[in-house]
Backbone of each chain as ProteinMPNN parsed JSONL, in Angstrom:
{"seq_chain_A": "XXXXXXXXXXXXXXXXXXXXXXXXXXXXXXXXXXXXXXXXXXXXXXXXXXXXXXXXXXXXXXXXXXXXXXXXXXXXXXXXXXXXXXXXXXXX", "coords_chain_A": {"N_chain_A": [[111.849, 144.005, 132.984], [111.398, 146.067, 136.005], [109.679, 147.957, 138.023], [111.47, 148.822, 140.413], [114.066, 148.518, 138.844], [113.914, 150.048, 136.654], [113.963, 152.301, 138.106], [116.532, 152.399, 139.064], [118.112, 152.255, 136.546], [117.131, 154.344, 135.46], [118.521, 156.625, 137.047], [121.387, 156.159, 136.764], [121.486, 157.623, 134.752], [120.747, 159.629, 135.028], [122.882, 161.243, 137.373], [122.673, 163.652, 138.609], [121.084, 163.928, 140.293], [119.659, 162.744, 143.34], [119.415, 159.475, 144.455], [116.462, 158.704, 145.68], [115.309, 160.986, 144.777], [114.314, 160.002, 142.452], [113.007, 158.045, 142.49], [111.013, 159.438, 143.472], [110.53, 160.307, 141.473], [109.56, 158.49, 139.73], [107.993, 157.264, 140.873], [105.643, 159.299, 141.18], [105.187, 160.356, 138.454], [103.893, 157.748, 137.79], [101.838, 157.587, 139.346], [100.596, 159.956, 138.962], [99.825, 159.21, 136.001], [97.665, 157.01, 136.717], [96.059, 158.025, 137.875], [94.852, 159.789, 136.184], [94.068, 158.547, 134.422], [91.796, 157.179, 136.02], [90.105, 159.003, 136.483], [88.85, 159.295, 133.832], [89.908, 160.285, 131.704], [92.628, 160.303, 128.797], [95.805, 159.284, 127.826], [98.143, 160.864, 126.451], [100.963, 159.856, 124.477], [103.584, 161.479, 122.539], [104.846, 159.382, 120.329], [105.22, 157.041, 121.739], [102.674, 155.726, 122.681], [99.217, 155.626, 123.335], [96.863, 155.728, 126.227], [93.606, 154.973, 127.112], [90.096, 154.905, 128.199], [88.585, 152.061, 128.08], [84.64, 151.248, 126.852], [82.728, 148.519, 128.833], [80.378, 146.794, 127.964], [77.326, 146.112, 130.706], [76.297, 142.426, 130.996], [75.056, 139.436, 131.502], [76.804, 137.007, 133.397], [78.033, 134.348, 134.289], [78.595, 132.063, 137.028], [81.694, 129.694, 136.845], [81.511, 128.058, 138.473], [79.371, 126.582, 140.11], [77.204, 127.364, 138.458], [75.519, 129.583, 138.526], [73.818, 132.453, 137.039], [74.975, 135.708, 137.554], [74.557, 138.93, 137.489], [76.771, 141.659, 135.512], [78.016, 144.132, 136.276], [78.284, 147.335, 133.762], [81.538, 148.542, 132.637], [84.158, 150.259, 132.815], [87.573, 149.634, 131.251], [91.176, 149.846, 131.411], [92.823, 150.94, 128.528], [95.631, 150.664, 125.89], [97.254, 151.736, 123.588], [99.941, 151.318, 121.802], [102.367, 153.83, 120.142], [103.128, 155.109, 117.147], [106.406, 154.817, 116.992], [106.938, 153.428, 118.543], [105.906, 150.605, 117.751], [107.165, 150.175, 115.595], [109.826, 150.226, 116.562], [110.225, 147.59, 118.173], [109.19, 145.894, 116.531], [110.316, 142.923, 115.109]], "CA_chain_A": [[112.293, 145.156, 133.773], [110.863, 145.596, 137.105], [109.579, 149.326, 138.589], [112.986, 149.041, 140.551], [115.274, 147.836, 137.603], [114.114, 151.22, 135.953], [114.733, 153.424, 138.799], [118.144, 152.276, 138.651], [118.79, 152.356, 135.104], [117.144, 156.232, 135.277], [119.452, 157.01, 138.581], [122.538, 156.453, 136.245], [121.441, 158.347, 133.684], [120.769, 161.218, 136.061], [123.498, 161.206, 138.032], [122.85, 164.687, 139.292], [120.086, 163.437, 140.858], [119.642, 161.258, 144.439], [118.18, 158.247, 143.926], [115.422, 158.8, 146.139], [114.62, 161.644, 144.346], [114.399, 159.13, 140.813], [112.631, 157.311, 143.026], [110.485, 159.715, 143.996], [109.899, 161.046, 140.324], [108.848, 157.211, 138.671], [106.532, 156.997, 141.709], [104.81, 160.46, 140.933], [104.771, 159.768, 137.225], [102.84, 156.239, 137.881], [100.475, 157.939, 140.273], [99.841, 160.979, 137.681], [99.415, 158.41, 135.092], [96.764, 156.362, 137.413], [94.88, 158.955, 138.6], [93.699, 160.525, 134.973], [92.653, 157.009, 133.967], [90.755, 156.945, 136.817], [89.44, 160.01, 136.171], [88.447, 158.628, 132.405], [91.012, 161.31, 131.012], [93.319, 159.861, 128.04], [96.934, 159.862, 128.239], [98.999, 160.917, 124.904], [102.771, 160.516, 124.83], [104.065, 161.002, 121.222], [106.324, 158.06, 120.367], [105.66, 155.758, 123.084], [101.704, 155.574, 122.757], [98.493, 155.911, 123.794], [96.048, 155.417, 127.229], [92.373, 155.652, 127.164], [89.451, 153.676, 128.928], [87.01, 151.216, 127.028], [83.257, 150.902, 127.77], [82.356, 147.28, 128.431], [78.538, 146.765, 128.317], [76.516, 145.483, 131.273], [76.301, 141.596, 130.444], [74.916, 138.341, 132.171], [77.4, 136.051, 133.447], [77.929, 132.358, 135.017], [79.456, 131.378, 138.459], [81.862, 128.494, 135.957], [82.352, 126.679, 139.299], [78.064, 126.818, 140.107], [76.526, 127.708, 136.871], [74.274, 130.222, 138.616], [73.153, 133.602, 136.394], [75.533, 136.687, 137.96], [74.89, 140.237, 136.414], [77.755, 142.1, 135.519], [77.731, 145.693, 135.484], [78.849, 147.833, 133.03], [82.126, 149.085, 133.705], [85.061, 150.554, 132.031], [88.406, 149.097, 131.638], [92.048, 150.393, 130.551], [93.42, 150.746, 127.287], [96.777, 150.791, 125.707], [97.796, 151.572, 122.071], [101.029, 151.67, 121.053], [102.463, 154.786, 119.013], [104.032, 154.547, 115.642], [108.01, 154.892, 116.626], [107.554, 152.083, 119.369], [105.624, 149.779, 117.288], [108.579, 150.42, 114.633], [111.16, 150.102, 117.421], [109.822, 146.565, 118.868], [108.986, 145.148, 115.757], [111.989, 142.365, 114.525]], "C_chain_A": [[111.201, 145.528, 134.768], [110.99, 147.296, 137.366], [111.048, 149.892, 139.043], [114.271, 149.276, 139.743], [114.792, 149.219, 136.862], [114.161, 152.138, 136.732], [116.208, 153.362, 138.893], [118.827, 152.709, 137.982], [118.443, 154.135, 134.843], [118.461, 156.915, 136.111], [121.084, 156.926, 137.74], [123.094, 157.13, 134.74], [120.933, 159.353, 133.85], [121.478, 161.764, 137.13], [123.393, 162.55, 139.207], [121.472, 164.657, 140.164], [119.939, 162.615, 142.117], [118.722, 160.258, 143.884], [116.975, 158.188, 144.676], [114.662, 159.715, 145.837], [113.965, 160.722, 142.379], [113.598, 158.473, 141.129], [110.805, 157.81, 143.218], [108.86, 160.003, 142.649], [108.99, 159.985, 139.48], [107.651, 157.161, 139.686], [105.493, 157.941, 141.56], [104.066, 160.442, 139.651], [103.563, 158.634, 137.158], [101.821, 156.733, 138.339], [99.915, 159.304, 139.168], [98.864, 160.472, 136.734], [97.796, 157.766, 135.427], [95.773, 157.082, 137.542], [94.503, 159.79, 137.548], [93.176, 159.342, 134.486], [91.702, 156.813, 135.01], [90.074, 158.127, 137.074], [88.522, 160.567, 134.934], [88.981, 160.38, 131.746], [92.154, 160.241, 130.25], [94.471, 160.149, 128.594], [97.576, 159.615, 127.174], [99.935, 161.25, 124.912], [102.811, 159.689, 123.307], [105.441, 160.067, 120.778], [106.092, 156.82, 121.058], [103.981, 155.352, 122.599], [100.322, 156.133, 123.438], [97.636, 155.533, 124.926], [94.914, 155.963, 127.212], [91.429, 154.447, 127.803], [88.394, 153.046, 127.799], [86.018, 150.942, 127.667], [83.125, 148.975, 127.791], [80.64, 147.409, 128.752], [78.368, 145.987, 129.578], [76.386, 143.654, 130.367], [75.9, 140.296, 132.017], [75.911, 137.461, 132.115], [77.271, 134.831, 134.35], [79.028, 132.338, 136.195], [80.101, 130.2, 137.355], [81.504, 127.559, 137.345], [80.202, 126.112, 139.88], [76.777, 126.452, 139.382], [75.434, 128.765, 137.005], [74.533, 131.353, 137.969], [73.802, 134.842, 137.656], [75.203, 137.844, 136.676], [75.657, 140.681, 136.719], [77.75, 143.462, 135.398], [78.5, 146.396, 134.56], [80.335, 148.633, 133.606], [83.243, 149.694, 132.269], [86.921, 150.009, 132.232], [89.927, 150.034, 130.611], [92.868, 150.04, 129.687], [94.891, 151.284, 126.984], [97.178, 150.795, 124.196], [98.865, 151.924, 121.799], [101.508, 152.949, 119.813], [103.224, 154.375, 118.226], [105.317, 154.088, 115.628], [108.138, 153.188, 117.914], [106.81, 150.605, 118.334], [107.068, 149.582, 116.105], [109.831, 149.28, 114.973], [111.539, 148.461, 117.953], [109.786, 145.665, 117.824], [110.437, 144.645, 114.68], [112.02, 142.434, 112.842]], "O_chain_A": [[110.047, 145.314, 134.397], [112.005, 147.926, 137.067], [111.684, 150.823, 138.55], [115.218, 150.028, 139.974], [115.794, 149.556, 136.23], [114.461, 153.179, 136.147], [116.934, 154.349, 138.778], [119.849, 153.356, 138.212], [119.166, 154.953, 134.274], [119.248, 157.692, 135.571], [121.947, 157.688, 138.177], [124.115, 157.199, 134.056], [120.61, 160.081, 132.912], [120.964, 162.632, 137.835], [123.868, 162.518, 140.342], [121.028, 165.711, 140.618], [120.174, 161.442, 141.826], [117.719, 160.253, 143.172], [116.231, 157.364, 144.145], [113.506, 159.728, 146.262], [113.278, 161.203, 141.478], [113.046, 157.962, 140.155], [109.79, 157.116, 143.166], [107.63, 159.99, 142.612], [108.031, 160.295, 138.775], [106.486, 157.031, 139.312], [104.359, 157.52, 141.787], [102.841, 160.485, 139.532], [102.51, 158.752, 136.532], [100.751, 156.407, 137.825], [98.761, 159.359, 138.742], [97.707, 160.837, 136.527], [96.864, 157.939, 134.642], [94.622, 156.715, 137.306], [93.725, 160.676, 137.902], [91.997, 159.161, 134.181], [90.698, 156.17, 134.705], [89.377, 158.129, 138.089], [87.827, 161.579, 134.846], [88.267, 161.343, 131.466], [92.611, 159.356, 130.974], [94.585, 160.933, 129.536], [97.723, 158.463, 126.766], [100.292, 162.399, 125.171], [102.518, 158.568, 122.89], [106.653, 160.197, 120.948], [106.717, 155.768, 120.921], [104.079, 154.325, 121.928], [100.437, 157.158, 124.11], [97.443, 154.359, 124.612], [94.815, 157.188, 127.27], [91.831, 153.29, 127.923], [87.667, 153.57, 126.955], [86.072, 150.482, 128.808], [83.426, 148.293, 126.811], [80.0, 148.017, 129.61], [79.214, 145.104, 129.716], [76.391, 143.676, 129.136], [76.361, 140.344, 133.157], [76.151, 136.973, 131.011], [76.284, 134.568, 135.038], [80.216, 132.625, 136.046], [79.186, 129.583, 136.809], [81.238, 126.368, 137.188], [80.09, 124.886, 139.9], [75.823, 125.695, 139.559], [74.605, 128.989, 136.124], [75.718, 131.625, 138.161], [73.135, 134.913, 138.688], [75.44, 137.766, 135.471], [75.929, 140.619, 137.918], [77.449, 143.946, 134.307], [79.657, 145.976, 134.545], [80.376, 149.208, 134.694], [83.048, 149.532, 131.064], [87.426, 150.047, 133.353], [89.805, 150.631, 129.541], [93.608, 149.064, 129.809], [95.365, 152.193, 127.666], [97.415, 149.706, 123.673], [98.909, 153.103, 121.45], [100.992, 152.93, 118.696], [103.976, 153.417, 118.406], [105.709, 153.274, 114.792], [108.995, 152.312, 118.034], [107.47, 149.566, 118.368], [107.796, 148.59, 116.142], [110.409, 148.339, 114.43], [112.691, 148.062, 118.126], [110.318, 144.576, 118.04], [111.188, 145.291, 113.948], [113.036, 142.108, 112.229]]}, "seq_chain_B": "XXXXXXXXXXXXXXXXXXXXXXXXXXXXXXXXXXXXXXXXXXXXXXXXXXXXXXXXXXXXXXXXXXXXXXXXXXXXXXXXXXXXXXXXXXXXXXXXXXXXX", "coords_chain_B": {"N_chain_B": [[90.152, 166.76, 127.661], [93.529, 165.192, 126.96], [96.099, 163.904, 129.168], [99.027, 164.645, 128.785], [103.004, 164.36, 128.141], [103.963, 167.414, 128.639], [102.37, 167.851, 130.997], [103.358, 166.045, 132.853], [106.053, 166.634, 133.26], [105.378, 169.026, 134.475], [104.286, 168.286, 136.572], [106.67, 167.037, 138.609], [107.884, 169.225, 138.164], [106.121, 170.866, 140.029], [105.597, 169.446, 142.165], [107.76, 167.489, 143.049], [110.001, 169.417, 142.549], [112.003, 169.614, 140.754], [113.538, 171.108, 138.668], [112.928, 173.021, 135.174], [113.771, 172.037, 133.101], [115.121, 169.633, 133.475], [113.46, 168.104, 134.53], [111.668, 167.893, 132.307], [113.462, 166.017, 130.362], [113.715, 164.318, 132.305], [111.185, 162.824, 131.947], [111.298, 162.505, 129.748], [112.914, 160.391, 129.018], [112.492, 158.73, 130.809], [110.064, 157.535, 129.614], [111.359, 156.649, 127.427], [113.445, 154.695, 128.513], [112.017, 152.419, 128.615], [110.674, 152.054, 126.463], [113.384, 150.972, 124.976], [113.338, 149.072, 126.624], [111.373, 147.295, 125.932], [111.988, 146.927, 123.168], [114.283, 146.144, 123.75], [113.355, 142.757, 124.189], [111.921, 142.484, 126.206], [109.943, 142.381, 129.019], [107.811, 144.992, 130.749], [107.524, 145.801, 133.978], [105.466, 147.55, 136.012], [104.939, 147.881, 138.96], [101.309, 147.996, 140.572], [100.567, 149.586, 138.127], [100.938, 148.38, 135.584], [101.461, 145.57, 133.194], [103.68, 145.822, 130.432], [103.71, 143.917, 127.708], [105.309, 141.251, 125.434], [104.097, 140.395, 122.016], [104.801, 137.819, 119.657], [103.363, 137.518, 116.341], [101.999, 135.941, 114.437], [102.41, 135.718, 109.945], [99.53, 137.034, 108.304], [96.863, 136.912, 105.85], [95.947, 139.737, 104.74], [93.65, 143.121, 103.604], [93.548, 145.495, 101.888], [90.887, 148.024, 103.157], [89.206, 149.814, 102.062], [89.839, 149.33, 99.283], [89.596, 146.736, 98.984], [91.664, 145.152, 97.746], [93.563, 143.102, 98.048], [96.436, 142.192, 100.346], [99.469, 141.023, 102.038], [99.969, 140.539, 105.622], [102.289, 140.821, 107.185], [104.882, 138.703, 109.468], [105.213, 139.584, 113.136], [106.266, 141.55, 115.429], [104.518, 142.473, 118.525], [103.14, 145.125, 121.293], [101.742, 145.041, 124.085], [99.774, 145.826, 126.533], [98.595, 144.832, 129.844], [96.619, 146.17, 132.677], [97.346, 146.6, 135.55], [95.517, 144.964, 138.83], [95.086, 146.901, 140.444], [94.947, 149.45, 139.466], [92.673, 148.601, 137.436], [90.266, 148.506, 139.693], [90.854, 151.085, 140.575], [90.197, 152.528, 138.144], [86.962, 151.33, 137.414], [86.065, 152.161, 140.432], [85.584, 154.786, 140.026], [84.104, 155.103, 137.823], [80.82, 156.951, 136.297], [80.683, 159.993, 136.393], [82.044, 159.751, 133.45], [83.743, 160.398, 130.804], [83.624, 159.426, 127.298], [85.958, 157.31, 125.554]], "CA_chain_B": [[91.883, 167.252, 127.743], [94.317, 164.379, 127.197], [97.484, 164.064, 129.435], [100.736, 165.062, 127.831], [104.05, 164.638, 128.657], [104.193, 168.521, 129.635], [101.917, 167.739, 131.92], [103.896, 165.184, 133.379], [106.755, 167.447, 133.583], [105.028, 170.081, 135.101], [104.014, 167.597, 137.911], [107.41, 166.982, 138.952], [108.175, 170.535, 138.717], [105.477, 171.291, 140.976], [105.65, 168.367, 143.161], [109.705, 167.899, 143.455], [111.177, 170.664, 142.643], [112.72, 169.392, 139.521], [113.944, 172.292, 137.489], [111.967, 172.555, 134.265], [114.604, 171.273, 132.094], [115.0, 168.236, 134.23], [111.705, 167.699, 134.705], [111.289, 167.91, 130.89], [114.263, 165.217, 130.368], [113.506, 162.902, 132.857], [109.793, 162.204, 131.359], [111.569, 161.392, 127.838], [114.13, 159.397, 129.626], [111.251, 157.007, 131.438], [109.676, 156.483, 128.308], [112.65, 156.039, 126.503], [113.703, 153.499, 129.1], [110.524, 151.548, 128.667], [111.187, 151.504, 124.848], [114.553, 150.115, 124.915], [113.229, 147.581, 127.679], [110.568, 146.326, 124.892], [112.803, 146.707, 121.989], [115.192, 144.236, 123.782], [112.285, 142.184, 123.949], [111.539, 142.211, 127.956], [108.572, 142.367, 129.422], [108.341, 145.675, 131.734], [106.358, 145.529, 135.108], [105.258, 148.619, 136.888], [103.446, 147.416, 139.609], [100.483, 149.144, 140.886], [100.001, 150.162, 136.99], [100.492, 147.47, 134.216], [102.297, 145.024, 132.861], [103.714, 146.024, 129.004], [104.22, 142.208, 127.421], [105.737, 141.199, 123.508], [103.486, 139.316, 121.384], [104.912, 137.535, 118.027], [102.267, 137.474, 115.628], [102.537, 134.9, 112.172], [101.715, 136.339, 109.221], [98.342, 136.41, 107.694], [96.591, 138.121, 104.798], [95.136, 141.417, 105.272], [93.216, 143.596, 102.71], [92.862, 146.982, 102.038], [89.756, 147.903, 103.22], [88.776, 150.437, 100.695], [89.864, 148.865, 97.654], [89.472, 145.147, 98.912], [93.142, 144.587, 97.471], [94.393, 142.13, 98.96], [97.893, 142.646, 100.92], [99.79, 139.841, 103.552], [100.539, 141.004, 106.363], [103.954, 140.109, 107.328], [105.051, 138.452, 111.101], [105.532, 140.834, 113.292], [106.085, 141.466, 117.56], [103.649, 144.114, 119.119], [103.45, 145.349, 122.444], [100.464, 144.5, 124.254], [99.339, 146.171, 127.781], [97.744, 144.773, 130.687], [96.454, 147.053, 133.424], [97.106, 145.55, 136.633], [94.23, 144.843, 139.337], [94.701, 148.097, 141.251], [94.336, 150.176, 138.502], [91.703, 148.201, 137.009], [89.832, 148.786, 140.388], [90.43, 152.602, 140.53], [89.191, 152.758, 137.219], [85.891, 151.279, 138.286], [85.34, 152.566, 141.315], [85.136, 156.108, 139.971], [82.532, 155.208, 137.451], [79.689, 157.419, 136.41], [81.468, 160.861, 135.725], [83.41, 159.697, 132.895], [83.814, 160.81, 129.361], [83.586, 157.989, 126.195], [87.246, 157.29, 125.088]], "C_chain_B": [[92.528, 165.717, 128.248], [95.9, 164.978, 128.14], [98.49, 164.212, 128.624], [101.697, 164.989, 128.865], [104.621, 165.576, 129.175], [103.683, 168.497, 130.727], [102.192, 166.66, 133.003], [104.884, 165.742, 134.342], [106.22, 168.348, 134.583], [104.943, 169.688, 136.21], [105.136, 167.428, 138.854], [108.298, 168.34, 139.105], [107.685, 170.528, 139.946], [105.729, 170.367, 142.06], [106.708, 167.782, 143.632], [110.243, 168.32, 143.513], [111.8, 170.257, 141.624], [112.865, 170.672, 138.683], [113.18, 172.148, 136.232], [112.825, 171.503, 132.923], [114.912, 169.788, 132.378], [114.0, 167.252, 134.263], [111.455, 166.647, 133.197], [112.166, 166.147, 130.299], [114.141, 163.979, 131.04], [112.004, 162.187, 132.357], [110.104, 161.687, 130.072], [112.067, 160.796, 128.188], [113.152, 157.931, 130.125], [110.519, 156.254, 130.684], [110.295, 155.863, 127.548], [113.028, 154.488, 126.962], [112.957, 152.086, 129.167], [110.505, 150.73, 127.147], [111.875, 150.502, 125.069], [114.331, 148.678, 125.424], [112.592, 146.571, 126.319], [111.279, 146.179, 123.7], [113.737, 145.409, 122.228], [114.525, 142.686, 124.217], [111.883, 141.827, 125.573], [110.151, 142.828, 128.497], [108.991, 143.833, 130.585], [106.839, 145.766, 132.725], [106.246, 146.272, 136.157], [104.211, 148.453, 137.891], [102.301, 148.742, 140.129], [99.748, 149.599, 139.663], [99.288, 149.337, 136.266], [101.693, 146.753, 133.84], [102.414, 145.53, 131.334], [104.521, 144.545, 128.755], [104.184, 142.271, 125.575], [104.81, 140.25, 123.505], [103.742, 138.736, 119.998], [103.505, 136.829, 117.194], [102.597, 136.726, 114.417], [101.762, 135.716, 111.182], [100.389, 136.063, 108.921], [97.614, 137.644, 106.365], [95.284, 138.988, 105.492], [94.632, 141.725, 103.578], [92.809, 144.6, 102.93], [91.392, 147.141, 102.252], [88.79, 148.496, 102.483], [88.417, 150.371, 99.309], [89.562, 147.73, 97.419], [90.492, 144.411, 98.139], [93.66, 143.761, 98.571], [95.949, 141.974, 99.348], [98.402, 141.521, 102.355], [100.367, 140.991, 104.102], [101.673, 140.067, 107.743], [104.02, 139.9, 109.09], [105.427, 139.748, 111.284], [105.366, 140.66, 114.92], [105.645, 143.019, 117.518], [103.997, 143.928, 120.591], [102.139, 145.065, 123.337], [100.786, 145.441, 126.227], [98.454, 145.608, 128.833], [97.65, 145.524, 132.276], [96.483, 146.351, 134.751], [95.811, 145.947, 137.515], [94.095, 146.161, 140.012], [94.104, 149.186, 140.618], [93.168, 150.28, 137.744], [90.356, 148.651, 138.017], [89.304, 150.233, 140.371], [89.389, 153.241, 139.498], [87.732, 152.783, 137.106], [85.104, 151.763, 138.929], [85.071, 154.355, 140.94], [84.598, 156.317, 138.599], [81.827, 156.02, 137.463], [79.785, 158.728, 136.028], [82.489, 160.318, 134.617], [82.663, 159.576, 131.438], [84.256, 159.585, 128.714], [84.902, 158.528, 126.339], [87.538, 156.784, 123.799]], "O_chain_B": [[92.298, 165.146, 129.314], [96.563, 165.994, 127.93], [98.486, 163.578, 127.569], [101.552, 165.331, 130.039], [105.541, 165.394, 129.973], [104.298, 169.04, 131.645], [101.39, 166.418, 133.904], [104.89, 165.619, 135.567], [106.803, 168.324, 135.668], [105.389, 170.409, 137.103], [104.81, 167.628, 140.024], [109.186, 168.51, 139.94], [108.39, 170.279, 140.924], [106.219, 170.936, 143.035], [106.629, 167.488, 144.825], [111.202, 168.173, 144.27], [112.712, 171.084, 141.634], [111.892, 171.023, 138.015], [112.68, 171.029, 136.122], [112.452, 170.599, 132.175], [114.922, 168.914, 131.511], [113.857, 166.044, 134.074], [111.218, 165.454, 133.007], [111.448, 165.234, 129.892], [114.37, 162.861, 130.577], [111.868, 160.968, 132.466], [109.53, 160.809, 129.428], [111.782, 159.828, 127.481], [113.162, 156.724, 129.884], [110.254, 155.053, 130.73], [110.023, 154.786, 127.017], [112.993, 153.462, 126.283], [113.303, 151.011, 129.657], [110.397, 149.556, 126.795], [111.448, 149.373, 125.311], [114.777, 147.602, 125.028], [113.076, 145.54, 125.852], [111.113, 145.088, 123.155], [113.959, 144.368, 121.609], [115.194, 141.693, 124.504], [111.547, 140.678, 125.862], [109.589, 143.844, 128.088], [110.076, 143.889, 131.165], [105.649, 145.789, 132.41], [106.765, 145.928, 137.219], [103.018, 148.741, 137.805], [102.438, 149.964, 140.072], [98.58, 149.973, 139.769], [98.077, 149.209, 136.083], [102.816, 147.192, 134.092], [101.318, 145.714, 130.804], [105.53, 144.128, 129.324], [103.498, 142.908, 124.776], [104.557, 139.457, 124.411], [102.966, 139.097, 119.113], [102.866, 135.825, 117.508], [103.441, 137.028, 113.573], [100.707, 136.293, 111.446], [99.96, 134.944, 109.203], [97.88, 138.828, 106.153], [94.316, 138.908, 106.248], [94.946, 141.045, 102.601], [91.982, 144.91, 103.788], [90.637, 146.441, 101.577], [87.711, 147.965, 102.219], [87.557, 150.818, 98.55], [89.275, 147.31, 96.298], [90.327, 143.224, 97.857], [94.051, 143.958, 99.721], [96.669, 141.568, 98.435], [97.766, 141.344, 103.393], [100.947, 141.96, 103.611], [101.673, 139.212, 108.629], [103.436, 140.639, 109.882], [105.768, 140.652, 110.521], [104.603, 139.9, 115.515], [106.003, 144.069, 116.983], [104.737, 143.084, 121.097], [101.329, 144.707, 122.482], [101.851, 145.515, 126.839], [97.299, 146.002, 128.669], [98.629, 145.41, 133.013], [95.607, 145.523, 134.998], [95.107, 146.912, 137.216], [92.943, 146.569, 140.166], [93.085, 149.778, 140.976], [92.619, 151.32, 137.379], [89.386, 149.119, 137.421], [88.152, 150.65, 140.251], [88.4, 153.96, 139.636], [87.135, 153.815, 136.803], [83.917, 151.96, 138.669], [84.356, 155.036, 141.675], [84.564, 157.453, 138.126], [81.686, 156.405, 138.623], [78.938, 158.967, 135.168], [83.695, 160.425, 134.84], [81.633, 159.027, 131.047], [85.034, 158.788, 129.24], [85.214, 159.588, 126.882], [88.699, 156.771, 123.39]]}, "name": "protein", "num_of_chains": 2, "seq": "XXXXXXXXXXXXXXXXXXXXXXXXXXXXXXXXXXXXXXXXXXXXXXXXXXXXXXXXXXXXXXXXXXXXXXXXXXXXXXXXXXXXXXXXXXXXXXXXXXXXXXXXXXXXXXXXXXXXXXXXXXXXXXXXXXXXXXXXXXXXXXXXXXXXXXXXXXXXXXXXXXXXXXXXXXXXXXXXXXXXXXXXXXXXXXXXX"}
């Protein structure tokens, strides 16, 4: 399912709604979403799961194609944990 | 202060005009929709965000960690997240202010 393919499927299950406003609302949502992880703010929706950032350490790495010695800086990257009713829900 | 789904709502109040009840409804509805997608085992792909992808797992034994009882743990499909590159970026670039998680 594709960003589009769920404005759709919302748009007929909001009928009282334009679709450019459904449109308007998944695009606001995403950018809400975006912009507290990038603000290293969690994001906790009961049922569905969890969003938070992980530290990665600073670490020496390798050009593979080279082999020359690149440092890496420390950085943080985003996380995703599943809550209880979707792990449930997903699982055959 | 973690995000919440009121605070989701509220955004689309403030920022569409969505009525609060609407508001409120359409934020369970998007997650909901997201469920269902992974329940029927489909991969869902919000660009700009993240990809959410199934992973079937084979069993293997597990053990309490407390008691060191030993317990299998049965196959099983999870949900797995990857953050796409833009996001990954933003994340990044605003470095340096940011609270452990």
């Amino acid at each position: 399912m594709t960003k589009s393919e769920l404005i759709a499927s919302l748009s007929t299950k909001q009928p009282q709604l334009e679709y450019r406003d459904v449109e308007l609302a998944v695009k606001e949502l995403i950018e809400h979403m975006s912009a507290a992880l990038a603000a290293g703010e969690r994001i906790e929706v009961r049922g569905f799961g969890s969003f938070s950032l992980h530290y990665r350490p600073p670490r020496v790495g390798r050009n593979p194609k080279t082999g020359d010695t690149v440092r890496v800086p420390d950085k943080h990257v985003p996380h995703f944990k599943p809550g209880k009713e979707l792990k449930e829900r997903v699982n055959l | 202060m973690a995000l919440t789904k009121a605070d989701l709502a509220e955004s689309l109040f403030n920022e569409l005009g969505l009525n609060k009840r609407e508001a409120k409804e359409f934020v369970e509805l998007f997650f909901e929709k997201i469920r269902e997608a992974l329940e029927r085992g489909e991969t869902v792909k919000l660009s700009g965000f993240g990809n959410f992808g199934l992973r079937n797992k084979n069993p293997r034994p597990g053990r309490n960690p407390k008691t060191g009882e030993e317990i299998p743990i049965s196959a099983r499909r999870v949900v797995t997240f990857r953050a796409s590159h833009k996001l990954k970026k933003r994340v990044e670039m605003n470095a340096g202010s940011r609270g452990k998680s």
